[in-house]
Structures are given as structure tokens and as C-alpha cells.
C-alpha positions as CSV (number, residue, x, y, z in Angstrom):
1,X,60.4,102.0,82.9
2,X,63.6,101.7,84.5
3,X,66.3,100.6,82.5
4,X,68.3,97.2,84.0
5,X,72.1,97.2,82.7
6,X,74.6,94.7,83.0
7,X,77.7,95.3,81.3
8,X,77.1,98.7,79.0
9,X,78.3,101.9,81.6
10,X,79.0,103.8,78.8
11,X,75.1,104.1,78.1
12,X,75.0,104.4,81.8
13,X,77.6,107.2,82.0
14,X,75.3,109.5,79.1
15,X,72.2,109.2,81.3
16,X,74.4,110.7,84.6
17,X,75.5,113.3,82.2
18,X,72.1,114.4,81.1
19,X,71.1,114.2,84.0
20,X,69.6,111.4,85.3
21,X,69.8,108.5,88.0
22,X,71.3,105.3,87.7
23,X,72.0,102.6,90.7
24,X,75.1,101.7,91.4
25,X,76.3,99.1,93.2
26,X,79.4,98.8,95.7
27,X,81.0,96.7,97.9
28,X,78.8,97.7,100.8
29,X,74.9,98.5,99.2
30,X,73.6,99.7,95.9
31,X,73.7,103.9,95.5
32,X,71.3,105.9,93.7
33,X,73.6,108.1,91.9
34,X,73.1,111.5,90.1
35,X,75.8,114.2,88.9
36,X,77.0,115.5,92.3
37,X,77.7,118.8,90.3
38,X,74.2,119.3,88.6
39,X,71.5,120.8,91.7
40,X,68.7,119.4,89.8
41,X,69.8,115.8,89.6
42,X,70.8,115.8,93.3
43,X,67.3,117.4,93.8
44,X,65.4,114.5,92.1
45,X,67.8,111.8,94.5
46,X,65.9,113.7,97.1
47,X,62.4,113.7,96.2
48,X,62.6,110.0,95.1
49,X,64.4,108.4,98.4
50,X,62.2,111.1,100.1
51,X,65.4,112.1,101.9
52,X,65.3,115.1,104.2
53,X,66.7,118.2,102.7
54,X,69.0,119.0,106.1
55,X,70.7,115.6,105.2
56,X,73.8,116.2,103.4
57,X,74.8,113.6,100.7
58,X,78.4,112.1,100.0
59,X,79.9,112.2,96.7
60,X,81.4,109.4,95.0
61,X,84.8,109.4,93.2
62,X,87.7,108.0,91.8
63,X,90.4,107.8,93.4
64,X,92.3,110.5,95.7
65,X,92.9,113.3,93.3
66,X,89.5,114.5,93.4
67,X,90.4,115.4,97.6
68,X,92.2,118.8,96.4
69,X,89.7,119.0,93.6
70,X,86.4,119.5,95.8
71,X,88.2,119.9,99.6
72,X,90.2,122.6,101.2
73,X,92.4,122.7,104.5
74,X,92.5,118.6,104.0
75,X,95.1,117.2,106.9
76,X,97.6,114.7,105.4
77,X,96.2,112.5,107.5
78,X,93.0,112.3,105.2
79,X,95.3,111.2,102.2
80,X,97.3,108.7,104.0
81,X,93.5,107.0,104.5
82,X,92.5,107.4,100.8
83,X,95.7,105.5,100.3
84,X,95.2,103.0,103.2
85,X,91.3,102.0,102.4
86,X,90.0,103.8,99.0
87,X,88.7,101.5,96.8
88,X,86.7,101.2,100.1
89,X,84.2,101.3,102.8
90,X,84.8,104.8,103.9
91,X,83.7,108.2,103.7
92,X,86.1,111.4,104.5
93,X,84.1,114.3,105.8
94,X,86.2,117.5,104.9
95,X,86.2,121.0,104.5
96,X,84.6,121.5,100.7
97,X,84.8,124.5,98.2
98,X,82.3,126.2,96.8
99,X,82.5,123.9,93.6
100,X,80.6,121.6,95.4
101,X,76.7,122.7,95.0
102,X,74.8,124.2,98.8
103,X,72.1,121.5,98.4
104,X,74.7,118.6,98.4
105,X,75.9,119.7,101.7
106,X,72.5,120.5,103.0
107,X,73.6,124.4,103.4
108,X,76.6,123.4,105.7
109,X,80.7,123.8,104.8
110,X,81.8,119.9,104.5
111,X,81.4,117.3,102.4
112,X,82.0,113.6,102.5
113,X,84.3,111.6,99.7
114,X,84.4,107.9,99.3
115,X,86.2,105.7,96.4
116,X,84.0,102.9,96.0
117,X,85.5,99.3,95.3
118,X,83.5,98.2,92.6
119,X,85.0,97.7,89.3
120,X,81.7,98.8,87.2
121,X,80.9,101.8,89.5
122,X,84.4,102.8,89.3
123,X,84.4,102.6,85.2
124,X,81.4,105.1,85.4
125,X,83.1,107.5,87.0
126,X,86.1,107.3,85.3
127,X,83.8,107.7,81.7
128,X,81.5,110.8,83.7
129,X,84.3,112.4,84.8
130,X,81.9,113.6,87.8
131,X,81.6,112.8,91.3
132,X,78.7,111.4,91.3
133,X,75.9,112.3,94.6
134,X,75.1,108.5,95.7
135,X,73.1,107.2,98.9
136,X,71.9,104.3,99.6
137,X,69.5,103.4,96.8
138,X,66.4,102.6,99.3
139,X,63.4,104.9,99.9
140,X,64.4,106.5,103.6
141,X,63.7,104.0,106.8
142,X,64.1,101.4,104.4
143,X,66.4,98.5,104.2
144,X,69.4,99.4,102.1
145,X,69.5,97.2,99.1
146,X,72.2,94.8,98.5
147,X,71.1,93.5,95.0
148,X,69.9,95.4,91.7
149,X,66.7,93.3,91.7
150,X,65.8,95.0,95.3
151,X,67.0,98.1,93.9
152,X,64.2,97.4,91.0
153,X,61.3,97.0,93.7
154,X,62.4,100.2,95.4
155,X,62.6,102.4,92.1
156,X,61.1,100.5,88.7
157,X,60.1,103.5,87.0
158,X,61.5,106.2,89.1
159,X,64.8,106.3,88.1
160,X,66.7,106.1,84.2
161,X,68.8,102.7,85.1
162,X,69.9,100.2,87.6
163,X,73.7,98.7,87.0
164,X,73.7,95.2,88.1
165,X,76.9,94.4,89.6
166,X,75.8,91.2,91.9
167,X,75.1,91.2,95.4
168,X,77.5,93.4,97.8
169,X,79.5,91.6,99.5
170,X,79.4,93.9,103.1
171,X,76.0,94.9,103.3
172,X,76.5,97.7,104.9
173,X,76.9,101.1,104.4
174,X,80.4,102.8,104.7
175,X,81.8,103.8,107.7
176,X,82.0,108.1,107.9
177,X,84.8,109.9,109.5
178,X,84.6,113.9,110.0
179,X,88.2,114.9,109.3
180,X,87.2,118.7,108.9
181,X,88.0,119.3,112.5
182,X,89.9,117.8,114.9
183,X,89.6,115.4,116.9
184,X,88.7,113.4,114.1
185,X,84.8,111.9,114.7
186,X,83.3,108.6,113.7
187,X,79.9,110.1,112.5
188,X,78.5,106.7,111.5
189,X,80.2,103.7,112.6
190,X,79.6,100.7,110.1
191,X,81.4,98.6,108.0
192,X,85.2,99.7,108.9
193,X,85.8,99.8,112.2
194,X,87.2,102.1,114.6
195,X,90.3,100.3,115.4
196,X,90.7,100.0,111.7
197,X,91.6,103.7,111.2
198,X,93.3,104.7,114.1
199,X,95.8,102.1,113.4
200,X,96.1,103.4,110.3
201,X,96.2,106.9,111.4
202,X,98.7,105.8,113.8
203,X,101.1,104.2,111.0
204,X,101.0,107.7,109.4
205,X,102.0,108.8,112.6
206,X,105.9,110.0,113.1
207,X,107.4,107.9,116.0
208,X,110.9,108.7,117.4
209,X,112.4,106.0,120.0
210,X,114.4,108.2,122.5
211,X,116.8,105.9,124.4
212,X,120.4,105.7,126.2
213,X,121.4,105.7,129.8
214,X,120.4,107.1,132.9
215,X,122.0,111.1,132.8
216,X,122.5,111.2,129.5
217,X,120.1,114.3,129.0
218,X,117.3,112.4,127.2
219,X,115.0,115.0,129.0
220,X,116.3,117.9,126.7
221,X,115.4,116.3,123.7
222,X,111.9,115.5,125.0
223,X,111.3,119.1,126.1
224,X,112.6,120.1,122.3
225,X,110.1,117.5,121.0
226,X,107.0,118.8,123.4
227,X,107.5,122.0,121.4
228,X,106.9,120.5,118.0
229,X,103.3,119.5,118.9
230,X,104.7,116.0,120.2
231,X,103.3,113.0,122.5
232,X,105.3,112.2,124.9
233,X,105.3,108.6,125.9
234,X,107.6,107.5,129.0
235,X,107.5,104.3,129.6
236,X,108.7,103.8,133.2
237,X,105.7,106.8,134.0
238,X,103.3,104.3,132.2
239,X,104.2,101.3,133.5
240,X,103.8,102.1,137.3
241,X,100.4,103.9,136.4
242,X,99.6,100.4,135.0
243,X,100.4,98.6,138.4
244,X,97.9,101.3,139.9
245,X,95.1,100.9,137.9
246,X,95.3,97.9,135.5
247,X,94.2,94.9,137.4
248,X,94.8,92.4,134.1
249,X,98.9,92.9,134.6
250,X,98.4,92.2,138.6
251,X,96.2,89.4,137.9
252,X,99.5,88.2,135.9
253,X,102.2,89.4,137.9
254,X,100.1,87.4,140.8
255,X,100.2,84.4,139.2
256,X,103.8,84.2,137.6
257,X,105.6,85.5,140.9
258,X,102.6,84.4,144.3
259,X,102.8,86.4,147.5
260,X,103.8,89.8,145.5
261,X,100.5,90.3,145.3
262,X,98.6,91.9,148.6
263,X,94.8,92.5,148.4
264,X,95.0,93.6,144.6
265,X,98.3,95.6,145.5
266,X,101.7,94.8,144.1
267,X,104.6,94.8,147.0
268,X,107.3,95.6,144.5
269,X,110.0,95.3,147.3
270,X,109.0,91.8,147.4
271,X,108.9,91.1,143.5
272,X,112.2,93.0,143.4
273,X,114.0,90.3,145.9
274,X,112.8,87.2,143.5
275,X,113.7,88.6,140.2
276,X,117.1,91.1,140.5
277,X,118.6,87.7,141.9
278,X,117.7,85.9,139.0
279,X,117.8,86.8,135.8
280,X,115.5,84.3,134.1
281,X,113.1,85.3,136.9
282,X,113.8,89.3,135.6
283,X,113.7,88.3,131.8
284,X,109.6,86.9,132.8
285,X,108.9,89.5,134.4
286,X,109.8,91.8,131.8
287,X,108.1,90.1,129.2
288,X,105.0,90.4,131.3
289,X,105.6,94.2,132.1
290,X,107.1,95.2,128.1
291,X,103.4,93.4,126.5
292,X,101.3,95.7,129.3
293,X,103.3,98.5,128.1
294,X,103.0,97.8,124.2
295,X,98.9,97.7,124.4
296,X,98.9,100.8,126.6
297,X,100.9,102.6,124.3
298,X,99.5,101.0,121.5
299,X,96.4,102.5,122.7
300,X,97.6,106.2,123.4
301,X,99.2,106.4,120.2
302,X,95.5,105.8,118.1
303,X,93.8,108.2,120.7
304,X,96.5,110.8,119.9
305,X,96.5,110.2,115.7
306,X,92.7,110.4,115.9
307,X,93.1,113.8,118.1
308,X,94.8,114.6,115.0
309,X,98.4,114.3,116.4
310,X,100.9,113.9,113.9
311,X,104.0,113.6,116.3
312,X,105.2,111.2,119.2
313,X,108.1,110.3,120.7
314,X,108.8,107.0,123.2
315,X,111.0,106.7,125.8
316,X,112.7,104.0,127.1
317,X,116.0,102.9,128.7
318,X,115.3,99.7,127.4
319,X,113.3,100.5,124.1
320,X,115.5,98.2,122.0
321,X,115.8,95.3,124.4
322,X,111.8,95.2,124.9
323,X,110.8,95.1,121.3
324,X,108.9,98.9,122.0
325,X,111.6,100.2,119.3
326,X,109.3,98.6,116.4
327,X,106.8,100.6,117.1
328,X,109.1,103.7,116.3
329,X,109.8,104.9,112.6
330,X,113.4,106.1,113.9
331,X,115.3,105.7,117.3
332,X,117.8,108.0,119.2
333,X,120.2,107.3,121.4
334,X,121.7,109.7,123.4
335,X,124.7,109.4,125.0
336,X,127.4,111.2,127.2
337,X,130.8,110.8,129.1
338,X,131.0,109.1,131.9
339,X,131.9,111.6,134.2
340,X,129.2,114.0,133.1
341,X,126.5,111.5,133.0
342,X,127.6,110.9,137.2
343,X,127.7,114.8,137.9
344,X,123.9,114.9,136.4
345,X,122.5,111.7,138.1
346,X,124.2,113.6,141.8
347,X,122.7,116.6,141.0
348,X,119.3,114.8,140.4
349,X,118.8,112.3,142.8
350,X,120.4,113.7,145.4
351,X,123.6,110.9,145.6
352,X,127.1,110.7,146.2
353,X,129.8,110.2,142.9
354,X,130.2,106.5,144.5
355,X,126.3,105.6,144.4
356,X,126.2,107.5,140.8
357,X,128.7,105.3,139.0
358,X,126.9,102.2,140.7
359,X,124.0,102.9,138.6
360,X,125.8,104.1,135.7
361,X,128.0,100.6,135.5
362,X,124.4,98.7,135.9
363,X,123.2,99.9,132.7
364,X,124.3,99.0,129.2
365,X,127.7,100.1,127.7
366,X,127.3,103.0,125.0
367,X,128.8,100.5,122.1
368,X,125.5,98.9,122.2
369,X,123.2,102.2,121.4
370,X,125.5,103.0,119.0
371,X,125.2,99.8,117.1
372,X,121.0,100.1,117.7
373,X,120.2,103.4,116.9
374,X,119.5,105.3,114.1
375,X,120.9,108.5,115.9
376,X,122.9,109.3,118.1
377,X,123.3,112.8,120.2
378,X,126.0,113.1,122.3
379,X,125.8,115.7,125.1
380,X,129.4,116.5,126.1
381,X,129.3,120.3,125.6
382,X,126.9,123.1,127.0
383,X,123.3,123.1,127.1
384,X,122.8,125.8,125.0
385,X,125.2,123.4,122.2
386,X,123.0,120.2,122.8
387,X,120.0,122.1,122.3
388,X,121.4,122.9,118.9
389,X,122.5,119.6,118.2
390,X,118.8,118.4,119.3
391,X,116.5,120.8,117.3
392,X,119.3,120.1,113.9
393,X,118.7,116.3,114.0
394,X,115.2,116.6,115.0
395,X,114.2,119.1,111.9
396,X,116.3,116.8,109.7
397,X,114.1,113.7,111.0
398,X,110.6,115.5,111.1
């Protein structure tokens, strides 16, 4: 008969270390646990949930030590996670060592790790001192149990124990993300989203701001970054893509500035005439065009960090002044005299030295980056010394 325990794990942890199968419960469904380390308990999980042999099982654990203990090649990316959502409902898939028995990973070379956030589950394997081999405690195609006296219908007699810890509070199983590879994979999407951990992939995420005024050389320090593996965001590329193909921003450009608006196509000469000639008319517009921008890089950013990316940079004239500098973990400004900034811009565009200090005395004075940024890079000197300058302050930052 199976035995039903409420507060003694310690009786509970000496039948997982001789080998048998207790029921655990979490905060998404009850586990049928056996010593993830001992081929013969993890055999019996088997037989009695009548599990498929070519299913791989996940091991429970304590905490984020036991990643280097049974994984190899794990990605930072898979500890900033553990830290972000263990106790929790989710399951790492990573490379695993040989400690870890063949029939656990159903002959292949990962295994999945999950911290559960239950306060008697976690005791037991802090007295076991095991990872313990854990699925759903439910016979295969059935409902996964939520409560120790469902576990009991499944099992009575089939299993040592059954901790009763209450009813879970989720319900559902943990969500389970293949970080062995990348891009990193949702492999079963349930009860941690998506969204969830590309945000927090994203926060783990190095962001540099790049910023200062037109000719300044920002582009050389973009080029330097594209070679340590980063994203490149540029903002003014991103936000005329957006008046091509996102219909929500011309839908509210339409209706905050009518008639700029032509069969679903912005006529920016005519939204340029309303708000250059008035700057409260500018200041809406930009508040409009700088949320747009913000989601769309919001969104590039998780796509990137679930691709595995560890590295992006954004740039933007006006990164400070749009609030798109608090999405970066350091900003640099870059800045250069005024007569070198004028030759570059004529060079560039094309322009005579009159039309180049037009647009240089338009933009913000370099007192103002200084005060902002974090960094600042001033290109006065050779290429081959900015470059310098650019790859020093970047493998300080990085």
C-alpha cells in the first residue's frame, strides 16, 4: 500500500535513496519521482506511468549549482534564467554528461533541469542530495494530477509514498526550453510563456546606446561592434520600414495629423510642413513615432536573445531625448569638431560646406551628450586612431 505523507521527507528522502518512488508535488502538478542517478528506479517510473522508452525525462534539482554538475557547454544565458525563474515553472534542456544515466535521456545527448517551487519537494532534495527523475505523476494520456489524493487513485499501491503538499497552484506542467543549441526552442509551451523568457533573455542581453550628431563617425563604431557578434539596431532604418509596412502607426499618424495620410500611404512632405513649423505639433509626432520604434525594437531584441545573441547596439541621434536610451545598459556618444564633422557630412551627401553647417547647427550642441552619456569617443584624429579608441572602450564595456 502506498504510503501517504504529510510532513516527514526525511522518511521520504530514505525511500528515494533505496530506491524507490515517491510523489511530489510542485507548483504546477504532482511528479512521480525516483533517483535520477539509479537506472533501475527511473526504469520502474517507466513501467508504472507506462511512459514510452524514446521519451526522455527531466531531472529535478535544487537550485543552479547542479547546471555544471550534470550539463556541459551551458550558454550563460541558461544561468541568467535559473536566476530569473528557478524555484519555477521551467525546464532547461542542455547539453548533459555522461553522469547522467542513457535511459534518462532516452539514448539522446540532452537533458532537461527544473528547480521546483515547492518548499517540501525542495527539502527532499536538499536531504537526497540527488536529482531526482520526476514527470508528471499520471499514467500516460491521462490528466496530470494537481492533488496527492488524485495522485492516490492513479498509483495506490504502485508506488512507496505520495507527499501531500496541497493542491498546485498552476496546474500545468512546466514550460521546456531547448538551450543545447541555438536558436533557443520552446519544446513545450505551458505554464511560462514565451514572452516571459525572451524578456528575460533580453535583460541578460548587453545593450550599448550609440548616439551624437550627424558626421560624427558613429558608423565606425557600429562596424567595430558588427564584428563582436552584435545586432545592429538603427532607428531612423526602422522607423521608415515601419511607415511601409505597419499599418497600426498610419492608422495613428492618420488620425493625429488628417490629409497626411493617402490611400494607406504616408505623404511625409506633407506631415513635414505641419510639424517642423511647430514644435508641439513635432514633439506629438515624435511621441507617436519613438512608442512604434520602442515595440519594434522591443521586439527584435527578444528574437535576437532567443537566437542566442548576447550583443546589441542601438542607434539613435536622438536616443536620449526619446526615452530609447533605457533600453540600453550603457550609452556612447560620439562626438567630433566642427569642421571635421562638415568635411564628412560633404563627402557623404554630396553638399556644399554652407548646406553642411546648416545641418550641423540644427542638431544638439556636444555639452548635452557629454552630460548624457556614459561614454564619450571623440573622433578628431585618423581612422586608424578612432578605431583604436573604439575597439579599447568597447572591450572595456563588453
Amino acid at each position: 500500500m502506498t504510503l501517504l505523507i504529510d510532513n516527514g521527507i526525511t522518511e521520504a528522502a530514505d525511500i528515494i535513496k533505496s530506491g524507490g518512488l515517491v510523489a511530489v508535488p510542485t507548483e504546477t502538478v504532482y511528479g512521480l519521482a525516483g533517483n535520477g542517478l539509479d537506472e533501475k528506479a527511473v526504469e520502474r517510473i517507466y513501467e508504472v506511468k507506462g511512459r514510452p522508452a524514446i521519451k526522455p525525462l527531466s531531472l529535478m534539482v535544487p537550485d543552479k549549482s547542479a547546471i555544471g554538475k550534470y550539463c556541459e557547454d551551458v550558454p550563460d544565458a541558461a544561468f541568467a534564467l535559473a536566476d530569473k525563474f528557478w524555484p519555477g515553472p521551467l525546464t532547461i534542456v542542455l547539453k548533459s554528461k555522461d553522469i547522467v544515466p542513457d535511459i534518462v535521456r532516452a539514448g539522446g545527448s540532452t537533458v532537461g533541469l527544473r528547480c521546483p517551487d515547492h518548499p517540501k519537494t525542495l527539502e527532499l532534495l536538499k536531504l537526497t542530495g540527488l536529482p531526482l527523475a520526476a514527470p508528471s505523476a499520471n499514467p500516460s494520456d491521462m490528466p496530470s494530477p494537481k492533488t496527492a489524493g488524485e495522485v492516490m487513485a492513479y498509483f495506490d499501491g504502485s508506488i512507496e509514498a505520495v507527499i501531500d503538499g496541497g493542491e498546485c497552484g498552476i496546474g500545468l506542467e512546466s514550460t521546456l526550453l531547448d538551450m543545447s543549441r541555438t536558436p533557443y526552442r520552446i519544446l513545450r509551451q505551458a505554464a511560462l510563456s514565451e514572452e516571459d523568457i525572451a524578456e528575460a533573455l533580453t535583460d541578460n542581453m548587453c545593450i550599448l546606446g550609440i548616439t551624437g550628431p550627424t558626421g560624427c563617425g558613429k558608423t565606425t563604431v557600429l562596424k567595430q561592434l558588427e564584428s563582436f557578434g552584435a545586432l545592429l539596431l538603427d532607428c531612423d532604418s526602422i522607423y521608415h520600414q515601419l511607415l511601409e509596412e505597419d499599418k497600426a502607426l498610419i492608422s495613428e499618424l492618420d488620425e493625429r495629423f488628417p490629409g497626411t495620410v493617402e490611400n494607406g500611404v504616408l505623404n511625409r512632405k506633407k506631415l513635414g510642413s505641419i510639424v517642423f513649423s511647430d514644435p508641439e505639433e513635432l514633439a506629438a509626432l515624435n511621441r507617436i513615432s519613438h512608442a512604434h520604434i520602442g515595440a519594434e525594437l522591443g521586439r527584435r531584441l527578444r528574437s535576437f536573445a532567443m537566437a542566442g545573441g548576447k550583443i546589441a547596439a542601438i542607434d539613435a541621434i536622438e536616443l536620449i531625448g526619446s526615452g530609447l536610451s533605457g533600453l540600453c545598459d550603457t550609452v556612447i556618444g560620439v562626438l567630433s569638431d566642427r569642421e571635421k564633422r562638415a568635411e564628412r557630412i560633404m563627402k557623404r551627401d554630396g553638399i556644399d560646406k554652407a548646406a553642411a553647417y546648416q545641418r550641423i547647427d540644427a542638431q544638439r550642441e556636444d555639452s548635452y551628450f557629454i552630460e548624457k552619456c556614459d561614454h564619450i569617443l571623440y573622433n578628431n584624429g585618423t581612422q586608424e586612431e578612432f578605431c583604436d579608441l573604439v575597439i579599447n572602450l568597447l572591450t572595456e564595456v563588453l
